[in-house]
N, C-alpha and C positions, 0 to 999 in steps of 0.2 A: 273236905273234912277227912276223908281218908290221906289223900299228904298229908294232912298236921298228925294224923295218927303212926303213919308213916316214920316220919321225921321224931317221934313219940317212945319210937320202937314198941307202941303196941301191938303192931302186926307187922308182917313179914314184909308184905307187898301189897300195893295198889291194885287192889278187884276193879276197878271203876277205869282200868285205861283205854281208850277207843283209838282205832283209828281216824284217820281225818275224815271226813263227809259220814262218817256213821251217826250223827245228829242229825234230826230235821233242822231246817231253817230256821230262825225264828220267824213269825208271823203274828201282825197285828191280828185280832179276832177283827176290828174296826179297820181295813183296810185306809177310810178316808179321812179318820179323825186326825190325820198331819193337816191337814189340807185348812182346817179352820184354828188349830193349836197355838199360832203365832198372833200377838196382840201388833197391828199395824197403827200406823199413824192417825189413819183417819178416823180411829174410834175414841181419841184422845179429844177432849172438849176445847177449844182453839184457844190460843191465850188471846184474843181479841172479843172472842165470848166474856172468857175468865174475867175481861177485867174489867170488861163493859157491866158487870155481874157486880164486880168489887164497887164502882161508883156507885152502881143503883144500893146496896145494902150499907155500904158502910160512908156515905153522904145526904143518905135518903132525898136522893133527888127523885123528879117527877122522871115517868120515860123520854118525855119529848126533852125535856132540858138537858138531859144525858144526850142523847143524840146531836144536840144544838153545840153542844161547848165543843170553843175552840183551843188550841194548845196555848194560845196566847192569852187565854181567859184564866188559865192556872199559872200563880203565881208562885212560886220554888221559893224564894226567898224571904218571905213573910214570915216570922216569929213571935209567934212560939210555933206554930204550923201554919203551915201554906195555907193559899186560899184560893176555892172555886169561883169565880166573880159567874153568879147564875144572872142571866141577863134578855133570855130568849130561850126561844123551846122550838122544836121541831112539827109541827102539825102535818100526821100521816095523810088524812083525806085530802088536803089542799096541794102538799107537796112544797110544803113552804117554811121560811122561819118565821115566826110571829111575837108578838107578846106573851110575858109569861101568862100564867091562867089568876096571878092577882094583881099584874102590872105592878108588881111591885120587883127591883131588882134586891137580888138578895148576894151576901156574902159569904162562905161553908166554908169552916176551916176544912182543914184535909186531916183527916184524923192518920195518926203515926204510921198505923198497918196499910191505910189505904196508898198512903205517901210511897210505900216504899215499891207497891205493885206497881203506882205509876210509874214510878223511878226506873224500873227494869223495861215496863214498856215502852218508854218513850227513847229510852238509850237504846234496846234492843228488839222488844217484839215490833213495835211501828216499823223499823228500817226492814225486817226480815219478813214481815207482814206484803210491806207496799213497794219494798226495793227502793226506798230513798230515807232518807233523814227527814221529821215531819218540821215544818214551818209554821211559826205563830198564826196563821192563818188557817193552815188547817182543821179538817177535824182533829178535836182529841180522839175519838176513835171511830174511825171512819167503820163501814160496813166494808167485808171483803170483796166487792163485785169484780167478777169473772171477764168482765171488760177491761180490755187492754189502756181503753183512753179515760175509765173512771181513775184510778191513779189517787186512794184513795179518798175520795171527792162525792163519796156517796153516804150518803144517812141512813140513819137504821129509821128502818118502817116499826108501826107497835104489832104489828101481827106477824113481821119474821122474828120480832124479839121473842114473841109470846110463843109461836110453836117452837122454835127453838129452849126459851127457859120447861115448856114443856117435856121435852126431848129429853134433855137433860136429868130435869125430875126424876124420869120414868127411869132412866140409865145409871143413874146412883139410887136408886130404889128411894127416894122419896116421894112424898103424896103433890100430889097436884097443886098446883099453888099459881096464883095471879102476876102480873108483871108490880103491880102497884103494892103487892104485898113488901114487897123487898122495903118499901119506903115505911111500909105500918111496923116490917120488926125492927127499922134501925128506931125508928122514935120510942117504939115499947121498951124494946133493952138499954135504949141510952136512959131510961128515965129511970127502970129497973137498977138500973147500976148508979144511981143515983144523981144523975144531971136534976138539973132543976127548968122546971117547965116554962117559966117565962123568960130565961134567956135562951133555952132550945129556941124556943119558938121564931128567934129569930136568924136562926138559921135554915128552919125547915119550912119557913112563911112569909120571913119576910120583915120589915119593919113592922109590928103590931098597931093598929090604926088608934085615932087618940091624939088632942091636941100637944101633950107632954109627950111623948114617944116621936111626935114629928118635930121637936125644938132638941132630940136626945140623941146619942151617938153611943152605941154600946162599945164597951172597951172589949181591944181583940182580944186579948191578955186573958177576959172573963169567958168569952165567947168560947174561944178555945179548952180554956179549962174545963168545960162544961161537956163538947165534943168527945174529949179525949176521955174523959169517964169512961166509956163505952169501955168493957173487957172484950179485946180481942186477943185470942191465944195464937199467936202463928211462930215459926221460928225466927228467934231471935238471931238479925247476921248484922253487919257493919258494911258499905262500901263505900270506902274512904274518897273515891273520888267523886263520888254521889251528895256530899254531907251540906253544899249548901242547895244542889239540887233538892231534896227530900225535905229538905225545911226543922226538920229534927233528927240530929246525929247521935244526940244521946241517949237515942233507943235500942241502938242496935252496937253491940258489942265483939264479933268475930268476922273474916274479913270474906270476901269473896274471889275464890281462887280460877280467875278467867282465865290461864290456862287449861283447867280441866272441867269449866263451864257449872261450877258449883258450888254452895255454900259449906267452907270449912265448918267441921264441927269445932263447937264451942268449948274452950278446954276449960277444965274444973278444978 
């Protein structure tokens, strides 16, 4: 202040000039608050949580079915959107794959936003995840096990899914909430936003029982329409070499710039 007063010519000369080491040091009052100031990786929620999260709420599958699907059970190229072929569920106490819980195999489109999370993961989080490229046979999303010869070949249990969605809860400050809830808000909001309940239904149940519903084939075209109702707000990107991967390219409109590992912003 006094240089610019200086320079000002409102006064003569700088009163404020010190020699060198005439200042204390600066000093933290908190000596160790560096020590915790830096946000590391492992506080970051995994993208194999993330997305295992993205199936359960925006396909309102059961937990065990989530855990049961294989990469070769999703189908990329179906149109108007892909599709979940639900065929089996994973049963924690047994340790095994079984029948669904209505023996009924069912079909889920893959709704737009859901499409594009898997898109990224299976081009990239699954390789970076488990150190290979995943195969039809795989899990869609294996559990991370810390075993060298699991080699992403392990299922999720319902009580690592649920302390973990726990976990989670508690760490974005939201209230406690169920593993199964994930499945009661995709059907509330897809209904809320206006799907209609007796074609939901057969995507979140199943063929509907009934002599005429067993001689009937619902059209994907309706099915789909119905899905996609659901408003989900996420940023809207494009990646062009993804378009028949994701099963709808007409949602996504700016490109993704894999040199700098990010979604260009969207010009206006």
């Amino acid at each position: 202040m006094f240089r610019d007063a200086q320079v000002e010519e409102l006064v003569d000369s700088n009163p404020c000039v010190l020699r060198k080491g005439e200042l204390p040091k600066m000093r933290d009052k908190d000596p160790t608050w560096r020590v915790g100031a830096v946000f590391v990786r492992s506080e970051l929620i995994p993208v194999e949580r993330r997305t295992f999260y993205a199936v359960l709420f925006l396909g309102g599958l059961r937990f065990g079915e989530v855990s049961a699907l294989r990469v070769g059970r999703y189908d990329r190229n179906r149109q108007p959107l892909g599709c979940l072929l639900v065929a089996e569920s994973y049963d924690t106490k047994t340790k095994k794959v079984g029948p669904l819980k209505t023996d009924t195999p069912r079909e889920v489109p893959v709704h737009p936003a859901l499409a594009r999370i898997l898109a990224t993961w299976l081009l990239e989080g699954w390789r970076a995840t488990f150190g290979r490229a995943p195969g039809p046979d795989d899990l869609l999303i294996p559990y991370p096990d810390l075993r060298s010869d699991a080699d992403g070949r392990t299922f999720w249990r319902s009580d690592t899914c649920r302390k973990r969605l726990h976990d989670d809860c508690m760490l974005l400050g939201f209230r406690h909430r169920r593993t199964h809830d994930t499945r009661r808000t995709f059907i509330t909001l897809a209904r809320s936003d206006g799907a209609r309940d007796d074609v939901l239904k057969w995507a979140t149940h199943g063929r509907p029982e009934g002599i005429m519903n067993l001689y009937s084939e619902l059209p994907w075209e309706l099915l789909s329409g119905e899905v996609a109702k659901l408003k989900v707000d996420l940023t809207r990107a494009e990646v062009i070499e993804l378009r028949q991967a994701i099963g709808a390219p007409e949602f996504f409109d700016t490109p993704f710039d894999s040199g700098r590992n990010h979604w260009k912003q969207k010009e206006k």
